[in-house]
Each structure stands twice: as C-alpha cells, then as structure tokens.
Backbone and ligand atoms as CSV (ligand in chain L), in Angstrom:
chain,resi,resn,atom,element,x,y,z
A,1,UNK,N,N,27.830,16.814,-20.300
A,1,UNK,CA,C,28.275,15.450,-20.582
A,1,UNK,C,C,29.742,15.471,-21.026
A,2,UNK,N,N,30.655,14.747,-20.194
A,2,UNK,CA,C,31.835,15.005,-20.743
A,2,UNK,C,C,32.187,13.774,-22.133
A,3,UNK,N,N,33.442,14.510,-22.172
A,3,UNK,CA,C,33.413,12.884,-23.499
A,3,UNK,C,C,33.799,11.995,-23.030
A,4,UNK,N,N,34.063,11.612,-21.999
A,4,UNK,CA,C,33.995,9.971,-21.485
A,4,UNK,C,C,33.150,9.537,-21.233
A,5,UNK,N,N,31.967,10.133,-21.442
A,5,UNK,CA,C,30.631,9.642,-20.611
A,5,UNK,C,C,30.142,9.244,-22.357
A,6,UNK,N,N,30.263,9.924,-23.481
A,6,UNK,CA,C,29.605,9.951,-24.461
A,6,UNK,C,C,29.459,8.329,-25.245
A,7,UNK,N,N,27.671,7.638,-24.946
A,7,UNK,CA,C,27.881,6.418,-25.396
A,7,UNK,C,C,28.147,6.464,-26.848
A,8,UNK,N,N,27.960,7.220,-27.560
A,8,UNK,CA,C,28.088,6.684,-29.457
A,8,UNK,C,C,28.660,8.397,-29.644
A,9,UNK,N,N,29.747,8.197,-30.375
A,9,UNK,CA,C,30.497,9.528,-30.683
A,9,UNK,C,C,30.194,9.310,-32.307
A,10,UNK,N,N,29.331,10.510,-32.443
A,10,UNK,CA,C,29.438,10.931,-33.657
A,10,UNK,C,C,30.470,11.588,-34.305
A,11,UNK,N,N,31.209,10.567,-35.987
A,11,UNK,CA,C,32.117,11.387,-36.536
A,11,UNK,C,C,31.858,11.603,-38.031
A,12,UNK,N,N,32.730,12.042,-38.841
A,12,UNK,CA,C,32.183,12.066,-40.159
A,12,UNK,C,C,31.871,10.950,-40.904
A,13,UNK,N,N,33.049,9.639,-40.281
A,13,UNK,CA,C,32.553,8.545,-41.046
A,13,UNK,C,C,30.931,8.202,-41.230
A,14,UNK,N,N,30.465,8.484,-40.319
A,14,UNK,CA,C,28.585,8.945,-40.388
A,14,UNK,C,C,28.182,9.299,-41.532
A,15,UNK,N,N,28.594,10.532,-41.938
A,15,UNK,CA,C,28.036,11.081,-43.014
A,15,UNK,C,C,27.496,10.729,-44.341
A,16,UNK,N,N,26.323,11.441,-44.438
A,16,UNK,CA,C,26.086,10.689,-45.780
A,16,UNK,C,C,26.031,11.553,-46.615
A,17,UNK,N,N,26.461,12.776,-46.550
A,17,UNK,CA,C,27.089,14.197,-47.381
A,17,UNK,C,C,25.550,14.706,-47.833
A,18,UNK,N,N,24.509,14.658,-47.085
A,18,UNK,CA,C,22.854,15.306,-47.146
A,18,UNK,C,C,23.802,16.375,-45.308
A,19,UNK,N,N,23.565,17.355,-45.756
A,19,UNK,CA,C,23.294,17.988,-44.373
A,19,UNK,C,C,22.586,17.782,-43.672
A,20,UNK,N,N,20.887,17.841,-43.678
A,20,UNK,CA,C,19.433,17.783,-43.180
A,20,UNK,C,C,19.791,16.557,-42.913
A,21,UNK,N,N,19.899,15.245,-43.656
A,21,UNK,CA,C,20.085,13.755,-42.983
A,21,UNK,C,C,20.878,13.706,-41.939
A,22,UNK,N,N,22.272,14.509,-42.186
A,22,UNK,CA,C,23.203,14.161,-41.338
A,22,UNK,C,C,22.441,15.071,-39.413
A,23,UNK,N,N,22.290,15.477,-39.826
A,23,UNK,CA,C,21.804,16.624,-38.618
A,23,UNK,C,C,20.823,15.678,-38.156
A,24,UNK,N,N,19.441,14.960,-38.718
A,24,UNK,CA,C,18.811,14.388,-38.265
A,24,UNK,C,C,19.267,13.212,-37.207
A,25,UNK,N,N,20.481,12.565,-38.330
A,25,UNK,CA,C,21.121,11.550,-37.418
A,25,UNK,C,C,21.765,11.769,-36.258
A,26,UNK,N,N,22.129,13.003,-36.134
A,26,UNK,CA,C,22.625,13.115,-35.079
A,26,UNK,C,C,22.145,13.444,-34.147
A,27,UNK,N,N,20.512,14.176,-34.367
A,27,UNK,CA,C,20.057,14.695,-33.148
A,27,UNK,C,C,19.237,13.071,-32.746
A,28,UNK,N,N,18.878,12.002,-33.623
A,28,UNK,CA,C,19.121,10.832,-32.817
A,28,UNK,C,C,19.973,10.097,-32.417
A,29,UNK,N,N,21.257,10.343,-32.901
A,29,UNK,CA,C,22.343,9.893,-31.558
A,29,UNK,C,C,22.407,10.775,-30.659
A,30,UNK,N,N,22.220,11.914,-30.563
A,30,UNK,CA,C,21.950,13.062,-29.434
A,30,UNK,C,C,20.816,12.513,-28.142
A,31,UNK,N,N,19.613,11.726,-28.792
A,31,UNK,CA,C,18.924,11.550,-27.978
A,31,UNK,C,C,18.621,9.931,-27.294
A,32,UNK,N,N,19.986,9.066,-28.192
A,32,UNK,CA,C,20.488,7.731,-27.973
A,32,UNK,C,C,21.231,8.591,-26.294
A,33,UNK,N,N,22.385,9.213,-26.911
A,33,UNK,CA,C,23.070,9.808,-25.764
A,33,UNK,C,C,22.607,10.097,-24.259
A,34,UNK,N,N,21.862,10.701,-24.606
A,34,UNK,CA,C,20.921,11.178,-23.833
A,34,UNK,C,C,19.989,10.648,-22.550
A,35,UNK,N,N,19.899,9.134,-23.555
A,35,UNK,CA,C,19.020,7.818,-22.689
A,35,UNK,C,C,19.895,7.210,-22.157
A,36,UNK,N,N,20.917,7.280,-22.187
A,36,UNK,CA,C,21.871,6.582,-22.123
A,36,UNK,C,C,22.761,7.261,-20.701
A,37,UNK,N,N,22.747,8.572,-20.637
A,37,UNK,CA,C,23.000,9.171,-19.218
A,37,UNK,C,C,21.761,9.029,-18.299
A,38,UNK,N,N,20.699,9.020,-18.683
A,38,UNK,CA,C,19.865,9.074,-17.965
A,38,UNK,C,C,19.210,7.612,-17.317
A,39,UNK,N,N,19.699,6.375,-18.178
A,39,UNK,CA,C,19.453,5.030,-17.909
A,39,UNK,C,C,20.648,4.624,-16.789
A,40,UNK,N,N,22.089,5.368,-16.681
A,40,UNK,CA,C,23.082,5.391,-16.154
A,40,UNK,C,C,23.296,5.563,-14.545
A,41,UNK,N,N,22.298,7.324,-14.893
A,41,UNK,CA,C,22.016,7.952,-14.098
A,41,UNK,C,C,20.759,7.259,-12.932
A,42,UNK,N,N,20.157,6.143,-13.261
A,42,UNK,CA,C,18.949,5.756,-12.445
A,42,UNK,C,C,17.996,7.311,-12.453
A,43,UNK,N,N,17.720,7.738,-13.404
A,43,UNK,CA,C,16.672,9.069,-13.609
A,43,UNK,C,C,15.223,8.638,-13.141
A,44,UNK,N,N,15.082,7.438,-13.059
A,44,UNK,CA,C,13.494,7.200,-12.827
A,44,UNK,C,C,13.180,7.159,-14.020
A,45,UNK,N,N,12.059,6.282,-13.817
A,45,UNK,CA,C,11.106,5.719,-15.324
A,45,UNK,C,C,10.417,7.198,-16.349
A,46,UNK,N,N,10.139,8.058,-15.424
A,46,UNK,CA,C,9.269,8.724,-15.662
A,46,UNK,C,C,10.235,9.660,-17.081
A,47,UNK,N,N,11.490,10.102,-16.686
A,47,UNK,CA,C,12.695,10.472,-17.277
A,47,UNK,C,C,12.861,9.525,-18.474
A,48,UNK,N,N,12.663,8.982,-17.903
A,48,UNK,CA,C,13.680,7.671,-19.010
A,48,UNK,C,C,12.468,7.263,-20.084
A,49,UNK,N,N,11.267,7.305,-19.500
A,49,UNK,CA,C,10.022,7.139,-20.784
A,49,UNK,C,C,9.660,8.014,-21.297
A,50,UNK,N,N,10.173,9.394,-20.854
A,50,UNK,CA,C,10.172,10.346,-21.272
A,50,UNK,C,C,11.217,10.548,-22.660
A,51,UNK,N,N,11.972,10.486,-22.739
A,51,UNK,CA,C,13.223,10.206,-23.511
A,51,UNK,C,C,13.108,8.900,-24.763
A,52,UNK,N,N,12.180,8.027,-24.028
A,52,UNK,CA,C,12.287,6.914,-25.065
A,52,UNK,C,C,11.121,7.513,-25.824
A,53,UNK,N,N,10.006,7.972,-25.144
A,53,UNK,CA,C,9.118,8.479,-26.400
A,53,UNK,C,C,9.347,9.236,-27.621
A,54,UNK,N,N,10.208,10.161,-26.784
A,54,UNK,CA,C,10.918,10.910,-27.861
A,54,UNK,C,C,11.923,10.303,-29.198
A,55,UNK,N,N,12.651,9.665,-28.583
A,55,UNK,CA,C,13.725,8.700,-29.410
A,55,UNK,C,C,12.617,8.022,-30.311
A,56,UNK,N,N,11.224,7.073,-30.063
A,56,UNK,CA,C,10.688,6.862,-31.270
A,56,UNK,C,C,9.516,7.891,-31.939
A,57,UNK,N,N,9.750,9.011,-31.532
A,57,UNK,CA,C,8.715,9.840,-32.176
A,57,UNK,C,C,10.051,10.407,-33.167
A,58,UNK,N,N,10.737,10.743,-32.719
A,58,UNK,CA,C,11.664,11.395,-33.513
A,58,UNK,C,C,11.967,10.223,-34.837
A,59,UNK,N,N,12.546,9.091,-33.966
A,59,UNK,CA,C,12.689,7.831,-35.564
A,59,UNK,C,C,11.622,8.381,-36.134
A,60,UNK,N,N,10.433,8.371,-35.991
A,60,UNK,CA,C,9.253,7.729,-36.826
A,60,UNK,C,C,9.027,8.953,-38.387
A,61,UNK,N,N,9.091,10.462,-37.411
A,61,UNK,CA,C,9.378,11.539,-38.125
A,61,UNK,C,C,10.178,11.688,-39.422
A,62,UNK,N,N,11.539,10.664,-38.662
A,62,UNK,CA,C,12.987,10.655,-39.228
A,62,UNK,C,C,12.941,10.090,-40.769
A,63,UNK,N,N,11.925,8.980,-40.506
A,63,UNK,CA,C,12.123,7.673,-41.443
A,63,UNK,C,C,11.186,8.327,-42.391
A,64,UNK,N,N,9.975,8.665,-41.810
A,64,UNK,CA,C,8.727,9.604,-42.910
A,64,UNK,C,C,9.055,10.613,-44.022
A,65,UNK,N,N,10.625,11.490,-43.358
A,65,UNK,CA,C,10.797,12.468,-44.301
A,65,UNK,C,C,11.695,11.974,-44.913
A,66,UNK,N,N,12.451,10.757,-44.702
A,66,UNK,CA,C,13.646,10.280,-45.295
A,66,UNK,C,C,13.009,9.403,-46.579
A,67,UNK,N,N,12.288,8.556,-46.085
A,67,UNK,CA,C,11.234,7.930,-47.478
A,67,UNK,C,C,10.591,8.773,-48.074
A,68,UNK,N,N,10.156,9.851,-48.011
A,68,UNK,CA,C,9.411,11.152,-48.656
A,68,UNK,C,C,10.598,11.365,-49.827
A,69,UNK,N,N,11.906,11.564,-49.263
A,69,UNK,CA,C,13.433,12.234,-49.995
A,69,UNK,C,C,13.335,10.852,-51.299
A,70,UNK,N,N,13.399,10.006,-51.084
A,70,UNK,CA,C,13.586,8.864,-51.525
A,70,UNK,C,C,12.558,8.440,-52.895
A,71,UNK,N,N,11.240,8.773,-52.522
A,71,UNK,CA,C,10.165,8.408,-53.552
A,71,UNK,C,C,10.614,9.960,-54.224
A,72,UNK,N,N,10.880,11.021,-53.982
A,72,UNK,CA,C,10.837,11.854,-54.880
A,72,UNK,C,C,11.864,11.853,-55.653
A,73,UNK,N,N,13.092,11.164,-55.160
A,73,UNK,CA,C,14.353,10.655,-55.977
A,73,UNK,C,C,13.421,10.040,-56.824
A,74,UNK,N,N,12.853,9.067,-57.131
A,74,UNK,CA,C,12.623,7.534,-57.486
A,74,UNK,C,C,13.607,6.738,-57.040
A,75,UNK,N,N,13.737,6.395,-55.794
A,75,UNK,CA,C,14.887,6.127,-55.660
A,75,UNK,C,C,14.681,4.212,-55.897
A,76,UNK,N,N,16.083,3.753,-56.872
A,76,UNK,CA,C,15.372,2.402,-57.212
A,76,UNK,C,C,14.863,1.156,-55.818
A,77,UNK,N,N,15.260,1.311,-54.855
A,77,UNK,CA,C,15.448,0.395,-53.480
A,77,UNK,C,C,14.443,1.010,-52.332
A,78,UNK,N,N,13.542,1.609,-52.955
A,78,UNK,CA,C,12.977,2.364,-52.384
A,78,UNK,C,C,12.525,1.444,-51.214
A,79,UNK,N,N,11.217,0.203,-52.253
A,79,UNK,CA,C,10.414,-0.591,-51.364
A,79,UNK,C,C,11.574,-1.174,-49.729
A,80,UNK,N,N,12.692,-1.583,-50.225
A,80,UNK,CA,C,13.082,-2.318,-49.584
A,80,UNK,C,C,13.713,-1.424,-48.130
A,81,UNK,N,N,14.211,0.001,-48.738
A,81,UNK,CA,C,14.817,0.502,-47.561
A,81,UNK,C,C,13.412,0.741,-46.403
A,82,UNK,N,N,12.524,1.245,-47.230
A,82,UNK,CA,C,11.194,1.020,-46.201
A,82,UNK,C,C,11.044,0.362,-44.859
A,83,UNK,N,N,11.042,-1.271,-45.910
A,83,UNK,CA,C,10.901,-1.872,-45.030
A,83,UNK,C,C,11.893,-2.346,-43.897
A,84,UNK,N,N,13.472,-1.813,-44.057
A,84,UNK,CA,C,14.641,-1.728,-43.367
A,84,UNK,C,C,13.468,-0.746,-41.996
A,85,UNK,N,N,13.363,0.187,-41.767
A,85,UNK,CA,C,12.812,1.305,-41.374
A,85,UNK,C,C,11.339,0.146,-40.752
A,86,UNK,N,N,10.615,0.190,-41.409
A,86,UNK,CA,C,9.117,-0.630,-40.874
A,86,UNK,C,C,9.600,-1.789,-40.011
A,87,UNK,N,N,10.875,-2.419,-39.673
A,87,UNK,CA,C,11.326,-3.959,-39.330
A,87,UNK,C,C,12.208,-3.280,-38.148
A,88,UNK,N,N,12.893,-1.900,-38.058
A,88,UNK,CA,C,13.148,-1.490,-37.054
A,88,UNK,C,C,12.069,-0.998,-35.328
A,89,UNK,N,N,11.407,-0.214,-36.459
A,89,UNK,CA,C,10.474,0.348,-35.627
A,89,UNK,C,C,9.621,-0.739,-34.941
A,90,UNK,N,N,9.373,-1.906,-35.731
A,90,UNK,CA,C,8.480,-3.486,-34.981
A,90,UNK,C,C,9.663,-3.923,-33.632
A,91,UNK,N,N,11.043,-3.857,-34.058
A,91,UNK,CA,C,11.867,-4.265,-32.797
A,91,UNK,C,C,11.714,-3.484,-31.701
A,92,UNK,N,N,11.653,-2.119,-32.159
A,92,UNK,CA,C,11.498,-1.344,-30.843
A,92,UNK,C,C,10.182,-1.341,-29.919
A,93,UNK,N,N,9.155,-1.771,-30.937
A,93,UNK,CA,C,7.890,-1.932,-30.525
A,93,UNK,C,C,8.602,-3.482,-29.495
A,94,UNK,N,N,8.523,-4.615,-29.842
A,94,UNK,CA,C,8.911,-5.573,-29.346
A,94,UNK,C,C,9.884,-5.028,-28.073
A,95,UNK,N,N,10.859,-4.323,-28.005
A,95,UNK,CA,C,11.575,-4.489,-27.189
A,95,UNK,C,C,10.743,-3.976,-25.902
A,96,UNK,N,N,10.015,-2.552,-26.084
A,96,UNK,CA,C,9.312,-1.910,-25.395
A,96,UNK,C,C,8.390,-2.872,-25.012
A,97,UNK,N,N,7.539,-3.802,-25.570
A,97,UNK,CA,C,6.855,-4.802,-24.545
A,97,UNK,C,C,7.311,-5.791,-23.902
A,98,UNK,N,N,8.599,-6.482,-24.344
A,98,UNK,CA,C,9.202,-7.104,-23.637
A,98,UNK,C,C,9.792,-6.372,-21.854
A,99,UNK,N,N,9.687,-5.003,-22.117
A,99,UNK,CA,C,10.190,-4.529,-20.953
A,99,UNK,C,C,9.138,-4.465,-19.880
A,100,UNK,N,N,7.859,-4.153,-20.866
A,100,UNK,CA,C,6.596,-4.422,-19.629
A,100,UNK,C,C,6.617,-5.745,-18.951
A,101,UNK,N,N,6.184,-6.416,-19.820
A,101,UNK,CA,C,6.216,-7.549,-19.827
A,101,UNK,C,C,6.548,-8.590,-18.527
A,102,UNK,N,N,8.234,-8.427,-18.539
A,102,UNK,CA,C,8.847,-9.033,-18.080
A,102,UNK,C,C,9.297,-8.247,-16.629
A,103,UNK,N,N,9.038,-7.188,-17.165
A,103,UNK,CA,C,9.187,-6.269,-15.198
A,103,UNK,C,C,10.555,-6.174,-15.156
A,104,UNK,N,N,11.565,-6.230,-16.371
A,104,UNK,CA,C,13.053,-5.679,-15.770
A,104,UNK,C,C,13.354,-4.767,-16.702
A,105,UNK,N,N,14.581,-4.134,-16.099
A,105,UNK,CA,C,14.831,-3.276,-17.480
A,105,UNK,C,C,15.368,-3.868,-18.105
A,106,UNK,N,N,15.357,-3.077,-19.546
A,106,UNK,CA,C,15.991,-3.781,-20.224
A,106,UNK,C,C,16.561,-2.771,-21.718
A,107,UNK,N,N,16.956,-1.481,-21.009
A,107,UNK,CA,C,17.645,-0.345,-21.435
A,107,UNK,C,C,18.727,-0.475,-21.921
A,108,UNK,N,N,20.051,-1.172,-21.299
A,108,UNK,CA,C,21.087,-1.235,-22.105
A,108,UNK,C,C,20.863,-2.293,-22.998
A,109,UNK,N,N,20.049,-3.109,-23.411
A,109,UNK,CA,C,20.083,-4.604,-24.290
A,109,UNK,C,C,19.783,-3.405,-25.480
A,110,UNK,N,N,18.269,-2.471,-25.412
A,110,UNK,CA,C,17.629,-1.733,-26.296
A,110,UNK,C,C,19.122,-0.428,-26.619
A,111,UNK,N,N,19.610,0.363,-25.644
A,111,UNK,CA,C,20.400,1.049,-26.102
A,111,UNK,C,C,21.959,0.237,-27.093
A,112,UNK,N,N,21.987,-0.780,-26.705
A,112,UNK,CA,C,23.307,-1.450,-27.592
A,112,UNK,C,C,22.671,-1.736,-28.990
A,113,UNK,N,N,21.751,-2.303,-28.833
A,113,UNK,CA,C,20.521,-2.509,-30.052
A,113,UNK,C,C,20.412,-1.480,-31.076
A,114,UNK,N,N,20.239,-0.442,-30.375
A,114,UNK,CA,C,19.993,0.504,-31.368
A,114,UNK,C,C,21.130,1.340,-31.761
A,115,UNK,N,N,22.356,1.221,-30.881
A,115,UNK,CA,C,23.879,1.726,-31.681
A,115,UNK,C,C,24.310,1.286,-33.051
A,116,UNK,N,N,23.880,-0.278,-32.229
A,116,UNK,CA,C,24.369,-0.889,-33.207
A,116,UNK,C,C,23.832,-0.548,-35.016
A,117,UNK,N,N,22.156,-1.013,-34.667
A,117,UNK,CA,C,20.927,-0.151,-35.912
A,117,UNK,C,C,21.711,0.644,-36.710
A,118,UNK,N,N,21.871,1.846,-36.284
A,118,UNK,CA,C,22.068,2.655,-36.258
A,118,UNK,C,C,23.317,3.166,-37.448
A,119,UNK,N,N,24.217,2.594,-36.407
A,119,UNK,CA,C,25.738,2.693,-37.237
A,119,UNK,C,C,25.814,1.556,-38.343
A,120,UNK,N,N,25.064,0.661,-38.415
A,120,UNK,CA,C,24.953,-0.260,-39.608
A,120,UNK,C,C,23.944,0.193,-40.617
A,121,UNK,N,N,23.252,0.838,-40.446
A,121,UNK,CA,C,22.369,1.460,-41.320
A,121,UNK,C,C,22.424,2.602,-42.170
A,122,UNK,N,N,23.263,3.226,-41.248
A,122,UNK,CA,C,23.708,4.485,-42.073
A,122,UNK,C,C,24.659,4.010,-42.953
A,123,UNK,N,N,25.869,3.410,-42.556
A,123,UNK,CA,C,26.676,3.066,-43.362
A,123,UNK,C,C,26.564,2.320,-44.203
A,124,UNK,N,N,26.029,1.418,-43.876
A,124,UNK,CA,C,25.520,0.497,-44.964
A,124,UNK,C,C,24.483,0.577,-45.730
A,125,UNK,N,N,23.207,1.610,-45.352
A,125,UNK,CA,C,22.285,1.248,-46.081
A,125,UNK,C,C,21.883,2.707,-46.704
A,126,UNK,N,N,22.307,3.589,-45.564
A,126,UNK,CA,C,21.364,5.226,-46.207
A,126,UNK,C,C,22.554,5.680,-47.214
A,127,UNK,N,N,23.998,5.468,-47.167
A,127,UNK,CA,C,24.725,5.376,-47.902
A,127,UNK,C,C,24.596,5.286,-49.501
A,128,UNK,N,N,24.352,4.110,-49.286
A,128,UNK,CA,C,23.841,4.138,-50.497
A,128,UNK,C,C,22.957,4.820,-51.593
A,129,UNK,N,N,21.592,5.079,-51.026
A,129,UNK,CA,C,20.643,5.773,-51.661
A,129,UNK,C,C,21.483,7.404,-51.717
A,130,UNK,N,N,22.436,7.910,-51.161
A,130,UNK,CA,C,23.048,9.172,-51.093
A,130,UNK,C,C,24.036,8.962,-52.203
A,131,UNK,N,N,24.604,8.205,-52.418
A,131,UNK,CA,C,25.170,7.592,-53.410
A,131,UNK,C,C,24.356,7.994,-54.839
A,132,UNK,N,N,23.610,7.231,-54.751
A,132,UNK,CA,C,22.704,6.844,-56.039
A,132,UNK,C,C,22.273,8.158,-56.462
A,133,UNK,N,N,21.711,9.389,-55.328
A,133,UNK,CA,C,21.072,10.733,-55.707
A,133,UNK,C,C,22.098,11.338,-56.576
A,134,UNK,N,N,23.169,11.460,-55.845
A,134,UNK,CA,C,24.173,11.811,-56.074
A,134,UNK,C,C,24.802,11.664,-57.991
A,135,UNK,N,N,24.859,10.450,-57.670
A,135,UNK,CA,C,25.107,9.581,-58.970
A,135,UNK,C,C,24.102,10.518,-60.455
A,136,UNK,N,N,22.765,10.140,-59.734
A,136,UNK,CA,C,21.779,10.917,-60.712
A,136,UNK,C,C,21.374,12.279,-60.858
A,137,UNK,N,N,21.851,12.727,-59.814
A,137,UNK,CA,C,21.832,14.315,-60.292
A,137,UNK,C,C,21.314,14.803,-59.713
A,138,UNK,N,N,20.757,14.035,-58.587
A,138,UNK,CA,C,19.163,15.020,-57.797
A,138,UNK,C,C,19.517,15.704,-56.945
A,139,UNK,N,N,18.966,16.936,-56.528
A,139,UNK,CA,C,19.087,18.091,-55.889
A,139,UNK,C,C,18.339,17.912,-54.598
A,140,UNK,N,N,18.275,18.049,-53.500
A,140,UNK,CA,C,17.974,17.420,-52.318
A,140,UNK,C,C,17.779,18.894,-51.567
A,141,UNK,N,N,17.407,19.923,-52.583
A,141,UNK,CA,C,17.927,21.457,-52.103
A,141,UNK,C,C,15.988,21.446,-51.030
A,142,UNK,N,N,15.349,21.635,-52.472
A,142,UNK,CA,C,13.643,21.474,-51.759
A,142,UNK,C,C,13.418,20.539,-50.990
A,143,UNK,N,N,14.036,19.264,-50.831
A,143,UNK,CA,C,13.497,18.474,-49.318
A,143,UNK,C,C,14.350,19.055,-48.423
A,144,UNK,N,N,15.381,19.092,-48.549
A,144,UNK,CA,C,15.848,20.246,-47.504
A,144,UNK,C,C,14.800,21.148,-46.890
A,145,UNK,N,N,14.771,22.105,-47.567
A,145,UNK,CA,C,14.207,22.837,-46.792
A,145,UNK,C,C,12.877,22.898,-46.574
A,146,UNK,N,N,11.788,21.952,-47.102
A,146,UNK,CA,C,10.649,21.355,-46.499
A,146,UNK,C,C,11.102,20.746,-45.128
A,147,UNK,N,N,12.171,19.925,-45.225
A,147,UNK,CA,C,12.091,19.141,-43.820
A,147,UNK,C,C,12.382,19.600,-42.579
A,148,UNK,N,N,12.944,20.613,-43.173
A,148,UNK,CA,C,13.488,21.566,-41.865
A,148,UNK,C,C,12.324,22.561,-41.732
A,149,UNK,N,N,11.977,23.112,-42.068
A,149,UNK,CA,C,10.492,23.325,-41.686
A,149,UNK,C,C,9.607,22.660,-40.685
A,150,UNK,N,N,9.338,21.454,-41.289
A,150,UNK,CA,C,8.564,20.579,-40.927
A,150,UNK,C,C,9.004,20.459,-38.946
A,151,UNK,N,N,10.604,20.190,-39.266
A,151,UNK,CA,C,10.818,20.016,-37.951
A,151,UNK,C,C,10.869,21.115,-36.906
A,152,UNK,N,N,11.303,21.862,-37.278
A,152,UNK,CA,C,11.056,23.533,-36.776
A,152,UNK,C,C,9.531,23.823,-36.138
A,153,UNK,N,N,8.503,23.345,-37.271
A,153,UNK,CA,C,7.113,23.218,-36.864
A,153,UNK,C,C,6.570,22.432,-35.703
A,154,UNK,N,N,7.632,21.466,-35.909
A,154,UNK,CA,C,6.924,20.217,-34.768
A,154,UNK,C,C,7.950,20.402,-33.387
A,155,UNK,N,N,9.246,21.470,-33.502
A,155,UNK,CA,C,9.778,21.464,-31.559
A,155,UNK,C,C,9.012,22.371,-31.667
A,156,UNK,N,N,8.329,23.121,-32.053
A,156,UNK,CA,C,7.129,24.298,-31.279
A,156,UNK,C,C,5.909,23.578,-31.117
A,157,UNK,N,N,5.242,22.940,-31.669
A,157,UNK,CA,C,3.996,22.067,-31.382
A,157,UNK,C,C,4.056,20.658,-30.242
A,158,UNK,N,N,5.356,19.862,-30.657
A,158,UNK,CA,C,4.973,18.643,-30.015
A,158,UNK,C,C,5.413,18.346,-28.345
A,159,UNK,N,N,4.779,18.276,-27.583
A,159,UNK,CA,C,4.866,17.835,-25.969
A,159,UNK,C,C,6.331,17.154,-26.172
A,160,UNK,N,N,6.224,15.945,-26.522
A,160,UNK,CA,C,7.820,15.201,-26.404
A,160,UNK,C,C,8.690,15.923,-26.859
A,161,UNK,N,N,9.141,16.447,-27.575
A,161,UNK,CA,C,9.902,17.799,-28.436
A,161,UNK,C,C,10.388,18.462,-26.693
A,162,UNK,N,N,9.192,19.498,-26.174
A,162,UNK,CA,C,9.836,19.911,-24.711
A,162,UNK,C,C,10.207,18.944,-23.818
A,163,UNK,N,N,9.653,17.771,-23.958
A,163,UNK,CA,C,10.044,16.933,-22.613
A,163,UNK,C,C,11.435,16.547,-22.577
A,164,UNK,N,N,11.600,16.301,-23.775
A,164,UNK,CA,C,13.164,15.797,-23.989
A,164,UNK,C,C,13.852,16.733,-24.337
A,165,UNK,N,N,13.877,17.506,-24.447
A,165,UNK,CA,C,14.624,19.295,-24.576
A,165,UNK,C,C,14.953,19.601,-22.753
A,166,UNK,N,N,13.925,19.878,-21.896
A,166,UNK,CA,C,13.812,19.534,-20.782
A,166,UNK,C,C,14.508,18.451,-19.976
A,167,UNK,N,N,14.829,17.729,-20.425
A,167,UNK,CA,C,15.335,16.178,-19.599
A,167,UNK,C,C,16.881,16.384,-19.092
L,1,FE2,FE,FE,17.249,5.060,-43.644
C-alpha cells in the first residue's frame, strides 16, 4: 500500500501515551485501511465481509479490554464511556443492515463513518480517561500485559484473526 493510497494516516496526535491502547488503535486503523483498499479494489463481497467481520470482532475485543482498563482504574466516566462504545457498535450493527437491506453498498458512507468515530473518540474521549490514570497514579503495567496476552491468544485461535491476516 503506498502512502497515497493510505485512507486514515496514523500519527502521534493519536496517541493516548498507553502503548497497548495505542497499538490497538492502530491495528484498527490498520484494518479501517485495509477495507478500504479492498472496497476500492472491487475485492468481492466475500473479501470485503471478510474484513468487516474482522473490523467488528476486533472493535468488540477492543472496547472489552479497554472498559476492563477503566473499571480497574475506577475510572470516574466509566458508565458513560461504555456507553460511547455500546452506541457505536448499535451504528455499525445498523449500518450493516441497512446494507442488506437496501441491496447497495454502502462501504464508503460506513468507512467515512467510522474515520470519522474514530479520530473523534480517541481524541476526544479515550484521552481523557488517559489523562485522568495518569493524573491518579495508576499503573496500566498489569493490563498491559494481560491484554496482550489475551490478544496473542486470540490471532492463534480465532478464524477472522487468519482471514484478515490473509486478505
Ligand atoms: Fe474508548
């Protein structure tokens, strides 16, 4: 992929100074990217649902260990970033039936959609709670390296993991 092709360029302004977060985020803009050559590319559905499964198996993972980080902070905004996370994942649900649905694609509406998510969320919202750890002192050393585990565990176990490794 050259870098003119690259739809969302990850830079530091991203960062939310968690390594494990930041890495996470990127291997879902990695796999935004990704859909995004391949929606380009006319890859066929089969490719391209291949890829989107992944993109929300990976969110879903993403958001699980990130609220995990969060309740073990106590983090005070906890409930609410949740539901930031629970109100995403319903759009994507929505968007994905709207695509049955209606019999067109509707890949770049969902890929601009979710840049957008994305880069407003981090900055604006995971920011914060990195902030706040920060602020209070908490050590992010043991979810670290639980989560990386965790994920390590699941590209050797999970089907979508190879499919989209593969793609
Ligand atoms: Fe988040």
């Amino acid at each position: 992929m050259s870098n003119q092709e690259v739809f969302f360029k990850w830079t530091d302004e991203y960062s939310v100074h968690i390594k494990t977060i930041d890495d996470q985020h990127k291997e879902l803009v990695n796999i935004l990217n990704r859909l995004f050559v391949a929606v380009s590319l006319r890859e066929g559905d089969k490719v391209i649902a291949g890829i989107l499964d992944a993109l929300m198996s990976y969110t879903q993972t993403h958001f699980a260990l990130e609220e995990r980080l969060l309740k073990q902070a106590k983090y005070k905004d906890f409930d609410a970033h949740k539901e930031e996370h629970r109100k995403l994942l319903e759009q994507l649900d929505q968007l994905c039936k709207k695509h049955l649905m209606e019999e067109k694609p509707i890949y770049f509406e969902m890929l601009s959609f979710l840049k957008r998510w994305l880069k407003e969320h981090i900055q604006g919202v995971d920011i914060l709670y990195s902030d706040d750890l920060r602020q209070a002192g908490f050590s992010t050393t043991a979810w670290e390296q639980a989560a990386n585990a965790e994920f390590s565990k699941m590209s050797d176990s999970k089907k979508w993991w190879e499919l989209w490794k593969a793609a």
